[in-house]
VEXVONU-360472 format. One record per residue (C-alpha): residue number from 1; residue in three letters; chain; x, y, z. Coordinates in Angstrom, 3 decimals. Last residue first. Example, Ala and Ser with C-alpha at 12.3 -4.5 7.8 and 13.67 -1.06 7.14 Angstrom:
BEGIN
- 2 / SER / A / 13.670 / -1.060 / 7.140
- 1 / ALA / A / 12.300 / -4.500 / 7.800
***
This chain:
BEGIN
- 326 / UNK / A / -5.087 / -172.722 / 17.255
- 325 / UNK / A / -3.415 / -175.726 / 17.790
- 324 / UNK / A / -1.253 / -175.297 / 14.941
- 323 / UNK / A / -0.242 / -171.961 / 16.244
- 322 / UNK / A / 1.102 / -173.851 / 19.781
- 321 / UNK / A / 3.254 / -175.480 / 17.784
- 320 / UNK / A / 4.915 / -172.559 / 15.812
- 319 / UNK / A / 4.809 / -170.978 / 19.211
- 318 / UNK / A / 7.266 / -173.481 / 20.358
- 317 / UNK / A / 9.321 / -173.950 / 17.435
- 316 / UNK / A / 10.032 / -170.447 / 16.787
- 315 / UNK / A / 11.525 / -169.722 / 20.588
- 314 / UNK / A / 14.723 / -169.943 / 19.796
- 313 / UNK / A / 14.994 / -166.119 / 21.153
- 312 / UNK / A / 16.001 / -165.267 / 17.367
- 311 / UNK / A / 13.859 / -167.071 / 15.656
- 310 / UNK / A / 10.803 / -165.175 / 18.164
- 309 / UNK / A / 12.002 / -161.966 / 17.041
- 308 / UNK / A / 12.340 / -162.862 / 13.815
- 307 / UNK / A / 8.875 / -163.999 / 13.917
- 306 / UNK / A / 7.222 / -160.659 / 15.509
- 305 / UNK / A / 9.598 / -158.993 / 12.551
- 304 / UNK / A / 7.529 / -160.595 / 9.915
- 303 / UNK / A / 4.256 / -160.476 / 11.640
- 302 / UNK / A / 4.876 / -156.717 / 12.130
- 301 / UNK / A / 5.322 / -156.160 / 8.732
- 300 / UNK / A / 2.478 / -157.977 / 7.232
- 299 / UNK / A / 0.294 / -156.242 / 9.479
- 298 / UNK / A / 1.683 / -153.209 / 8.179
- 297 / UNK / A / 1.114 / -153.874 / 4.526
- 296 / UNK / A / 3.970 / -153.321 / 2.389
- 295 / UNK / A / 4.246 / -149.618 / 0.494
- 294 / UNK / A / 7.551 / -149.109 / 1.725
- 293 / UNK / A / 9.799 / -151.856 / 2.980
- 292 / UNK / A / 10.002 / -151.125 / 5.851
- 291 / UNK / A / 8.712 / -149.097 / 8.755
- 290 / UNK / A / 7.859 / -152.628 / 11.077
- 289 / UNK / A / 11.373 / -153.518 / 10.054
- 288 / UNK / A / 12.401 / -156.973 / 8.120
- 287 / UNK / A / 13.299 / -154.704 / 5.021
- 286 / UNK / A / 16.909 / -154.098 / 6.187
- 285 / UNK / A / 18.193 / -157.890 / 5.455
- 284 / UNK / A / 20.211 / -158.928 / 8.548
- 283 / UNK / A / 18.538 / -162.300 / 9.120
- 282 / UNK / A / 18.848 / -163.087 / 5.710
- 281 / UNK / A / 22.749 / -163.194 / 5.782
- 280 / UNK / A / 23.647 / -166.619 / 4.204
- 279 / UNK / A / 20.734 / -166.064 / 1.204
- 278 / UNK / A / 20.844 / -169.256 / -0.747
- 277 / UNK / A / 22.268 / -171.418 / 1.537
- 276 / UNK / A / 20.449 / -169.767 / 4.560
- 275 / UNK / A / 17.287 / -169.551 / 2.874
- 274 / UNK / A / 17.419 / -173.077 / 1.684
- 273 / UNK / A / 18.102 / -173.861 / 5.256
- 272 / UNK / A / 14.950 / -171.839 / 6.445
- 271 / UNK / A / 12.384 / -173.642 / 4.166
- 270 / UNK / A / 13.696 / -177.500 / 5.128
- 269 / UNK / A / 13.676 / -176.761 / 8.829
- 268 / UNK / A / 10.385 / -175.052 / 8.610
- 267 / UNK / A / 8.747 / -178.146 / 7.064
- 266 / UNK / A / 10.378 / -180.504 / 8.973
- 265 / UNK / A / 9.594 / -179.058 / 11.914
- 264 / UNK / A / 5.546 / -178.483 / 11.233
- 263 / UNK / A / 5.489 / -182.092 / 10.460
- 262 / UNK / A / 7.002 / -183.351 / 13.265
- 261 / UNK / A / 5.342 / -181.152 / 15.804
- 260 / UNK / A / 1.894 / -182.178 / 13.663
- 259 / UNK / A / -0.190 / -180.521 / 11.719
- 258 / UNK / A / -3.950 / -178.890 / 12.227
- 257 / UNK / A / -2.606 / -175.342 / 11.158
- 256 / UNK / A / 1.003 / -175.849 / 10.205
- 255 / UNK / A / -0.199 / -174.709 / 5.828
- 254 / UNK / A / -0.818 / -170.616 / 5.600
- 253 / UNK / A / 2.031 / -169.717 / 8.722
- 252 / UNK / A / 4.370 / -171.433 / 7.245
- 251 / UNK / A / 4.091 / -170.110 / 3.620
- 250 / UNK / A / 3.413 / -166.998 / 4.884
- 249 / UNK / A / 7.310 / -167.142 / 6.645
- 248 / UNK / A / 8.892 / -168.648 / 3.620
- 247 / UNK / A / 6.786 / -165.882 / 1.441
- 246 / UNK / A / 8.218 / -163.381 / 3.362
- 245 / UNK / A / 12.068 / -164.560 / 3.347
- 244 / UNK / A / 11.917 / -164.996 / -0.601
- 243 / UNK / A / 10.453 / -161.472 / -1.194
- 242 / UNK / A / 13.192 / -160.070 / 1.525
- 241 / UNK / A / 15.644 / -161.547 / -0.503
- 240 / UNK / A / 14.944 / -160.175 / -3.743
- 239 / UNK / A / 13.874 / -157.031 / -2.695
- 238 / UNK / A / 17.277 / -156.935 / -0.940
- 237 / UNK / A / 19.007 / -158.286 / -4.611
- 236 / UNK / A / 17.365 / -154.648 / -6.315
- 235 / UNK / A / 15.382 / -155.919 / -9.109
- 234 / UNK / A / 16.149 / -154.457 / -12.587
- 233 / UNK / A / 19.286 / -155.611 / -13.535
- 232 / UNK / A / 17.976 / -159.279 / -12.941
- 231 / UNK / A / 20.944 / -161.101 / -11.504
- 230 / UNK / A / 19.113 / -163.345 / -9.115
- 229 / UNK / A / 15.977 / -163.898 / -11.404
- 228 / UNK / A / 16.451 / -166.735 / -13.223
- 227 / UNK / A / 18.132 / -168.757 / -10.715
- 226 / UNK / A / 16.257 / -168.287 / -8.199
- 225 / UNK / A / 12.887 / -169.362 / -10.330
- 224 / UNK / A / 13.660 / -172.991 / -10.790
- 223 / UNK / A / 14.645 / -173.773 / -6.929
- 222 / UNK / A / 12.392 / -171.408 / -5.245
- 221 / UNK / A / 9.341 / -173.183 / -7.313
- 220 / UNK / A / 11.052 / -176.972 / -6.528
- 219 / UNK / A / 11.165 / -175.682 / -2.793
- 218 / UNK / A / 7.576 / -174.312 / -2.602
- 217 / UNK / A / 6.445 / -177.849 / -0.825
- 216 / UNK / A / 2.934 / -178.895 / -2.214
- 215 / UNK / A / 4.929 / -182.127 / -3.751
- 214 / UNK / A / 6.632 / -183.137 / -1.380
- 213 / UNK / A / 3.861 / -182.949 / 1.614
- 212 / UNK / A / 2.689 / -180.354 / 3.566
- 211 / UNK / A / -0.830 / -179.391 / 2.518
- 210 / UNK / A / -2.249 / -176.337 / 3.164
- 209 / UNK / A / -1.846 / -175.395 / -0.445
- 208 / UNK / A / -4.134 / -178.356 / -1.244
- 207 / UNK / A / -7.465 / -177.533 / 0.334
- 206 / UNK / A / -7.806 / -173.532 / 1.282
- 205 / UNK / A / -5.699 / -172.217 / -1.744
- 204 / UNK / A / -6.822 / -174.773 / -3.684
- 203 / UNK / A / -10.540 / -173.341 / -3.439
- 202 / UNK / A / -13.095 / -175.476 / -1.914
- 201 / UNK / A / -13.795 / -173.385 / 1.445
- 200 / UNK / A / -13.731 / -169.725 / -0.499
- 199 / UNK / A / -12.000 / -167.056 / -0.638
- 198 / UNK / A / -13.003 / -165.018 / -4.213
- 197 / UNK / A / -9.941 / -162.712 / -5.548
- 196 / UNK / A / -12.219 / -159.650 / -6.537
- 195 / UNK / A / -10.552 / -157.302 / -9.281
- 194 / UNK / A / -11.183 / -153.538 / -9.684
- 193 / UNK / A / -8.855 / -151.972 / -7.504
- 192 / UNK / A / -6.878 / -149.012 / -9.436
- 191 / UNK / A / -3.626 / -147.866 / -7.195
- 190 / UNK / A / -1.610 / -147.893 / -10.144
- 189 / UNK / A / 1.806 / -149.721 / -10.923
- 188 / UNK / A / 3.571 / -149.234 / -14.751
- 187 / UNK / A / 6.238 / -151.388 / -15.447
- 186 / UNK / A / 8.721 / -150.999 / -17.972
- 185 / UNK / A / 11.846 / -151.662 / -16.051
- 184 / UNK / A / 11.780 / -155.321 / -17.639
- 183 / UNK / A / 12.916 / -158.495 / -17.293
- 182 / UNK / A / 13.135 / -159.641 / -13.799
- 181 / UNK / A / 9.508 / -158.073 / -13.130
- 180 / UNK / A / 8.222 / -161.091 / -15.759
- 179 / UNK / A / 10.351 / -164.063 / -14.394
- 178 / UNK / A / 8.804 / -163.228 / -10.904
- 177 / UNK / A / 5.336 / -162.947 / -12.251
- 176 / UNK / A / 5.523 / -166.672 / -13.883
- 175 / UNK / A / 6.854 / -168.270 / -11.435
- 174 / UNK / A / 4.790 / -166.890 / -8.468
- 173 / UNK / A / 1.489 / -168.228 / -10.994
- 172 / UNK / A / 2.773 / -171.090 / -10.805
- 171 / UNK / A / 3.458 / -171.542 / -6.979
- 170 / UNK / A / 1.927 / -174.367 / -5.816
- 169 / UNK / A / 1.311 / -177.491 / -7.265
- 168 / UNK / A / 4.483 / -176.762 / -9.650
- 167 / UNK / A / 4.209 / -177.057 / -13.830
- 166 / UNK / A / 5.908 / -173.401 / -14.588
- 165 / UNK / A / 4.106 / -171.142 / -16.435
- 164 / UNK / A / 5.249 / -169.085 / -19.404
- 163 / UNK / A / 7.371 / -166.658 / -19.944
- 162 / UNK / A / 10.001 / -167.289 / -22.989
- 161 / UNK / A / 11.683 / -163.627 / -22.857
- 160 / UNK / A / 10.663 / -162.023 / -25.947
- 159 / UNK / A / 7.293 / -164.542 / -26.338
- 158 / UNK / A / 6.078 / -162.540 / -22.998
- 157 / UNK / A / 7.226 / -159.322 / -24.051
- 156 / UNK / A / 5.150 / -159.533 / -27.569
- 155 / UNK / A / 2.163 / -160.709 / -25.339
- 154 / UNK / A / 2.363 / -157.441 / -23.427
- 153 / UNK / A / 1.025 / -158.128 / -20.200
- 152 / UNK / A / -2.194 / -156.823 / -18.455
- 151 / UNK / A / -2.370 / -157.233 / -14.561
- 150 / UNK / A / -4.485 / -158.097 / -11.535
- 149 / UNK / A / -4.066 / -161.888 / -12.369
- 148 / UNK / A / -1.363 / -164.228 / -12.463
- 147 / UNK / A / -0.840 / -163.355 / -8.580
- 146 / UNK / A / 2.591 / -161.506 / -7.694
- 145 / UNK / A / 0.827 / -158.710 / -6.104
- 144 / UNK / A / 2.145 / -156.923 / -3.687
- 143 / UNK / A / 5.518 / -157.559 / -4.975
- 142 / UNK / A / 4.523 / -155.059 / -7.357
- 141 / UNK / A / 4.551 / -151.892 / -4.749
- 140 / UNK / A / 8.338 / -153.084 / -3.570
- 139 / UNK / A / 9.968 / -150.642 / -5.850
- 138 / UNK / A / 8.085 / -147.501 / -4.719
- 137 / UNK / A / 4.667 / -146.510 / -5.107
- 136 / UNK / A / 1.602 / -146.921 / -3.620
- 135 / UNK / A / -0.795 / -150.844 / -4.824
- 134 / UNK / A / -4.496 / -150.708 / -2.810
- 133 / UNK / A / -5.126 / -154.227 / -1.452
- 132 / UNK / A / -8.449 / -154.358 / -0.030
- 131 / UNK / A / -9.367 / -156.848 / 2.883
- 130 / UNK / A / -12.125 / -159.161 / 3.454
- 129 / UNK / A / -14.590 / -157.898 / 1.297
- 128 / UNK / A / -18.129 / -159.477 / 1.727
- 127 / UNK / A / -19.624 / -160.126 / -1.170
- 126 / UNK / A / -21.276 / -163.730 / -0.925
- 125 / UNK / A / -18.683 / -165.336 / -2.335
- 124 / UNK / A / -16.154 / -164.057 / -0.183
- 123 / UNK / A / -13.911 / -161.380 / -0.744
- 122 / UNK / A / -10.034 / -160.436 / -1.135
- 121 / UNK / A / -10.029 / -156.974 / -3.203
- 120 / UNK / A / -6.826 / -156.246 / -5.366
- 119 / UNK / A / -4.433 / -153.527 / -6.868
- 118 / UNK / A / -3.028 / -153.407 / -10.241
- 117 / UNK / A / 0.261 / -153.957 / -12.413
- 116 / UNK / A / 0.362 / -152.467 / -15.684
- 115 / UNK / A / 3.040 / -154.776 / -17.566
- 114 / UNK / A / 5.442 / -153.963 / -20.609
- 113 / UNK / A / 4.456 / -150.375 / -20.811
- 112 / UNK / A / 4.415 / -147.830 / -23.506
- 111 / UNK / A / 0.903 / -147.106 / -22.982
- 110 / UNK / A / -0.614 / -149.657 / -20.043
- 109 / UNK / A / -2.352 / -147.081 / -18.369
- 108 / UNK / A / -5.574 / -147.130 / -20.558
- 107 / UNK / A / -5.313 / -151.000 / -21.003
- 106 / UNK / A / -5.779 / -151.775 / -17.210
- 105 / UNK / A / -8.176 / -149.206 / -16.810
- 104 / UNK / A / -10.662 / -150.447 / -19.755
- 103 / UNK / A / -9.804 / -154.263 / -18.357
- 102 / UNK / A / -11.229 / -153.205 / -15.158
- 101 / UNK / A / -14.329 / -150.927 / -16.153
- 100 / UNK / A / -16.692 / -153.441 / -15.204
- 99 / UNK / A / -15.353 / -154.752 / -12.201
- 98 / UNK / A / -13.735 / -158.266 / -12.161
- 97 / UNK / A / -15.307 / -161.697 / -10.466
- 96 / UNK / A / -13.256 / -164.591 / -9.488
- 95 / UNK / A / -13.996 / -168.101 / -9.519
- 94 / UNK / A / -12.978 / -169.063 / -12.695
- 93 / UNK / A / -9.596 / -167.484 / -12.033
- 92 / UNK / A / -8.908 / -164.483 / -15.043
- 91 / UNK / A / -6.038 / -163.857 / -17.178
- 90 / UNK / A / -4.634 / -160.731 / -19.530
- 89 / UNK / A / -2.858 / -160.525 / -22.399
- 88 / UNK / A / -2.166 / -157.614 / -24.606
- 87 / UNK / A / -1.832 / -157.426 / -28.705
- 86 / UNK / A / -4.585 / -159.913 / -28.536
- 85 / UNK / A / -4.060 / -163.591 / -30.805
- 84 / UNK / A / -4.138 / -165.798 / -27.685
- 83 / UNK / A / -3.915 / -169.285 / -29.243
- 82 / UNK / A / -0.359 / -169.993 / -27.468
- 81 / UNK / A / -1.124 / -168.207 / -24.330
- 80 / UNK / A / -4.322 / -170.164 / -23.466
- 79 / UNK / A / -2.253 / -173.439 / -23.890
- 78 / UNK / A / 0.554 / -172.027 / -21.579
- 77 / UNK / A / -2.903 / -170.985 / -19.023
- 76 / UNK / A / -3.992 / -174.596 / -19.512
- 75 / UNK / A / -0.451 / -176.192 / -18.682
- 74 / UNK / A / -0.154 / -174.440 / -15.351
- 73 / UNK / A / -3.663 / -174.830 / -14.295
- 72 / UNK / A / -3.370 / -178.847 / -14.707
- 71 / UNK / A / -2.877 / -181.386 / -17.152
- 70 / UNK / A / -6.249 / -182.793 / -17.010
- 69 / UNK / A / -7.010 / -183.512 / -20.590
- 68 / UNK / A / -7.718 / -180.911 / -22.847
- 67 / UNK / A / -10.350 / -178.438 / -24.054
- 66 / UNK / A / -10.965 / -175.319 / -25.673
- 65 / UNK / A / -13.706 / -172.694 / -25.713
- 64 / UNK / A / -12.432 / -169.775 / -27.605
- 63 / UNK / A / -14.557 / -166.576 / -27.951
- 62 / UNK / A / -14.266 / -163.256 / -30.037
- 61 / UNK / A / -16.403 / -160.807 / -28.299
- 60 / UNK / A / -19.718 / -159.558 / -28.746
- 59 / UNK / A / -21.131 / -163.304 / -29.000
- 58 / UNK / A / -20.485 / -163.778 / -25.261
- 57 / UNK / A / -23.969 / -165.619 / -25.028
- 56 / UNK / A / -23.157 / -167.846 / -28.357
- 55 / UNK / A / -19.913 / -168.898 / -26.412
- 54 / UNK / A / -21.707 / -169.060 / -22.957
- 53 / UNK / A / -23.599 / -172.251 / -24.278
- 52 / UNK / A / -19.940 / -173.864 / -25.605
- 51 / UNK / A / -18.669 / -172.644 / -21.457
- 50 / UNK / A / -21.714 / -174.884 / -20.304
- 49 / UNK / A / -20.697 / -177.656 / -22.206
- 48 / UNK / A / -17.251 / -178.048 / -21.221
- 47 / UNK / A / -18.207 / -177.284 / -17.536
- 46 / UNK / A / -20.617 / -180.311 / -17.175
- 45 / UNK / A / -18.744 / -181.390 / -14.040
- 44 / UNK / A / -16.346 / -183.784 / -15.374
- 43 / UNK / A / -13.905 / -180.753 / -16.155
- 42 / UNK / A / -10.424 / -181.920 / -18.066
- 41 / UNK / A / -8.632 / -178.712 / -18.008
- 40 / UNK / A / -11.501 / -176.756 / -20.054
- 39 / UNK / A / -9.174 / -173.526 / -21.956
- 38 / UNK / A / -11.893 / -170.575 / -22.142
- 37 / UNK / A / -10.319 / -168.089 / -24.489
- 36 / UNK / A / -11.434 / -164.314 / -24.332
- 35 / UNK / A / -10.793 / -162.075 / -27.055
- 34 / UNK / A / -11.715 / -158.692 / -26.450
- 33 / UNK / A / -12.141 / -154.847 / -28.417
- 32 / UNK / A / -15.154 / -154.489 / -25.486
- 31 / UNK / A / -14.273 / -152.380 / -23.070
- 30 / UNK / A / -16.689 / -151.503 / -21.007
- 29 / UNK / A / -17.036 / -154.966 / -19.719
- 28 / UNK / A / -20.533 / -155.817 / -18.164
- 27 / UNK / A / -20.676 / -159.038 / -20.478
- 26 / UNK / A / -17.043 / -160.070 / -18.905
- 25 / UNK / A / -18.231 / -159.731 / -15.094
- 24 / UNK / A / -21.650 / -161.466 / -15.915
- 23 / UNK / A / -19.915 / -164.496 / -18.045
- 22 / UNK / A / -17.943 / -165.207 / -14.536
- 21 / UNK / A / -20.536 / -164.704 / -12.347
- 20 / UNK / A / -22.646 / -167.415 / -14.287
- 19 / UNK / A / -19.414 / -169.421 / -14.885
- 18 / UNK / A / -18.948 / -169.960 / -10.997
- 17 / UNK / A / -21.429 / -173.022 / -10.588
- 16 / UNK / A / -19.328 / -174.434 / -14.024
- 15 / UNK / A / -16.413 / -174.734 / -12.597
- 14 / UNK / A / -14.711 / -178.437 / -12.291
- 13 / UNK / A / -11.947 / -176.664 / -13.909
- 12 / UNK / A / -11.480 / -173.784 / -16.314
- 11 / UNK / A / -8.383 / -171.791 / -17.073
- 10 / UNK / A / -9.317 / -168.158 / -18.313
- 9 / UNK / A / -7.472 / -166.380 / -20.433
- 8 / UNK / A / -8.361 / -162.340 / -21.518
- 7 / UNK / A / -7.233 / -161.213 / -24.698
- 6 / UNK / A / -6.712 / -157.767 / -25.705
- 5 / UNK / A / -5.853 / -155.665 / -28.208
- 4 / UNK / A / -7.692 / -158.264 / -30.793
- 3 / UNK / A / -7.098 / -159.155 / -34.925
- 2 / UNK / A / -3.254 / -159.064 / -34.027
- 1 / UNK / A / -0.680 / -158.593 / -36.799
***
């Protein structure tokens, strides 16, 4: 039995000048059958406390604060997952800010579905959108999106197949997605945008995801979730492919700025021969088109076959360098 349809988890760390924003977006809610669970990762910033204020502020809905040592975003969205008692599941960045009839839409659409799959805005604190990200159809639509948030899950799915996030630096969130469209057809995609992903200086994908080091490398996430997903019935292998290729190439692109010729090679040497073991004919896949696949941006296409291109005249290296100058 579950005492909430939905429940909304959001991992908390070293937050509290975003929880303002935070408790606005989820007191403007339109729906309001909610359970949302705060899980504090170890905060030193007077998060903890704040989030036990907001508690007797969000007293509409059915609140959990709880806390653990710093294990990391991975572990606190798991821990948010076990105590979620909502019929759906849902998550939410501490930084982010949703529209008020978001989790109303999501729910609305999700009917016999496993996952409702949504659109995006990228903004910056202040408001300004940087670019909207409006989900068409076709197969490739979710790979849009393969953020934690944006979506509503089924939390009896979830326990079905064991999915749950995986403890990487980057790429959790991937992980966790990826092992979710690999086990269902049931997936409902609309062109609703009503969350804002915030960009800003501090976040980790400005700091630490443009790292290049062991441990930021997306190797160990390729690695665990390859395997899981390779023979899903219901993801064609090109989409497959062509998923792994682009986010070699944004990976690349995201982390050489400011990096050395050494750096920068080692990086892209170690991305492209996992490709090539695990994928010997990349180059060839039918997606790397500026009219393909459907529904993908086209800036993202022609930056995809603009670095073919270049691969192919061995001339990768060069403006690879002469990009982390830039």
């Amino acid at each position: 039995m579950y005492s909430n349809k939905v429940s909304i988890i959001i991992p908390i760390y070293n937050g509290a000048v975003y929880l303002d924003q935070c408790k606005k977006s989820l007191l403007e809610q339109t729906y309001k059958d909610l359970e949302i669970i705060f899980v504090d990762d170890g905060s030193r910033d007077g998060s903890l406390e704040k989030l036990y204020h907001m508690k007797s502020e969000l007293r509409i809905y059915t609140v959990q604060v709880i806390h653990q040592e710093n294990k990391g975003i991975a572990s606190a969205r798991n821990a948010g997952m076990d105590l979620a008692t909502g019929e759906f599941i849902t998550f939410m960045d501490q930084d982010d800010y949703i529209e008020p009839d978001y989790i109303e839409t999501l729910y609305r659409n999700v009917e016999q579905n496993d996952i409702v799959v949504s659109g995006y805005s990228r903004a910056k604190l202040g408001g300004k959108i940087l670019c909207r990200v409006s989900l068409g159809k076709g197969e490739w639509a979710k790979f849009l999106n393969t953020a934690t948030w944006g979506k509503l899950y089924k939390k009896e799915f979830l326990v079905k197949y064991n999915i749950n996030f995986l403890d990487v630096v980057k790429g959790e969130d991937i992980y966790f997605t990826l092992k979710a469209y690999s086990n269902t057809s049931r997936i409902r995609i609309i062109s609703y945008v009503g969350y804002y992903w915030i960009d800003h200086e501090n976040s980790v994908t400005n700091t630490i995801y443009t790292q290049i080091n062991k441990s930021t490398s997306l190797l160990p996430l390729f690695d665990r979730i390859y395997p899981e997903i390779k023979d899903s019935e219901y993801i064609m292998d090109e989409l497959i492919e062509f998923y792994f290729i682009k986010a070699v190439i944004y990976d690349l692109l995201s982390t050489v700025r400011g990096k050395d010729s050494g750096e920068i090679n080692t990086l892209s040497d170690g991305l492209f021969q996992w490709l090539e073991i695990h994928f010997p004919n990349y180059d060839r896949n039918k997606n790397i088109s500026l009219f393909k696949p459907k529904g993908e941006l086209l800036k993202t296409r022609f930056i995809i076959k603009c670095f073919f291109l270049l691969k192919r005249m061995h001339m990768l290296p060069i403006f690879m360098n002469l990009y982390s100058r830039m």
